[in-house]
N, C-alpha and C positions, 0 to 999 in steps of 0.2 A: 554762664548766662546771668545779667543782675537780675536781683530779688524784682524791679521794678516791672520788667521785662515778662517776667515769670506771670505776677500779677495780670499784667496788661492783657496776655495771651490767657488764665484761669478768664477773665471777665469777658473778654471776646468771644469766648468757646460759650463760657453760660448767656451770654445778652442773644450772640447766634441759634443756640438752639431755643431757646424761652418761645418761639413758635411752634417748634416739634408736637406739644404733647395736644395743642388746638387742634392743628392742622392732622393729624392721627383723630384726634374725637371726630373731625368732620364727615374725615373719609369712614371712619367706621360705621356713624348713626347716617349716615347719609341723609343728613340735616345740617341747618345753620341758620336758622332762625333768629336765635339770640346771638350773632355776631352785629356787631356795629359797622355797618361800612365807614362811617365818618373817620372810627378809631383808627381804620385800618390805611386812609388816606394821609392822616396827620401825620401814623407812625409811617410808611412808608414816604413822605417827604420828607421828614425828619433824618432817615435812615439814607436816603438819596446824599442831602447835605452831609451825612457824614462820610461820604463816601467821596464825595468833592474837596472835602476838607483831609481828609486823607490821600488826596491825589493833592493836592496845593502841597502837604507837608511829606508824601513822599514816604507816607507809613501804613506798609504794608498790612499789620493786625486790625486796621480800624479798616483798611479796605477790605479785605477777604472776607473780615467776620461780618460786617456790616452788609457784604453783598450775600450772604447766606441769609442774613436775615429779608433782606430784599426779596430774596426769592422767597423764601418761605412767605412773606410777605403777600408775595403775588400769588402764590398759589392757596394759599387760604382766599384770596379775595376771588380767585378762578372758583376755586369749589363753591366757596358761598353762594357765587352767583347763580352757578349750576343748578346747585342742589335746592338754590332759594326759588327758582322758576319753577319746579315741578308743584 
């Protein structure tokens, strides 16, 4: 496997889960108060694009990781809502 490769998949794995440890606070305090929905729009369009742009080039690490972040993505924005209505 290249060194490059290597990288590509370290960065996809940490950009992929960098929502875990929100999305765990949410569920835990069963709050979400201080979340931004805005933030949460930009980065999941942003995260969408990249996922089309890895379907245009046919590269599997930007789609996988990218669609893990989508979800996590969405389910922070589930919870929030959730938790933001009571």
């Amino acid at each position: 496997m290249e060194p490059s490769m290597i990288v590509g998949i370290a960065a996809s794995v940490l950009t992929g889960a960098s929502l875990t440890p929100q999305l765990a606070k949410i569920i835990r305090e069963k709050k979400a108060q201080d979340i931004s929905f805005m933030m949460l729009v930009v980065l999941l369009g942003g995260v969408c694009l990249w996922i089309w742009y890895g379907f245009l080039h046919q590269d599997w690490i930007i789609i996988i990781s990218n669609s893990l972040s989508a979800a996590l993505n969405v389910a922070i924005f589930a919870f929030s809502a959730w938790y933001g209505r009571r």
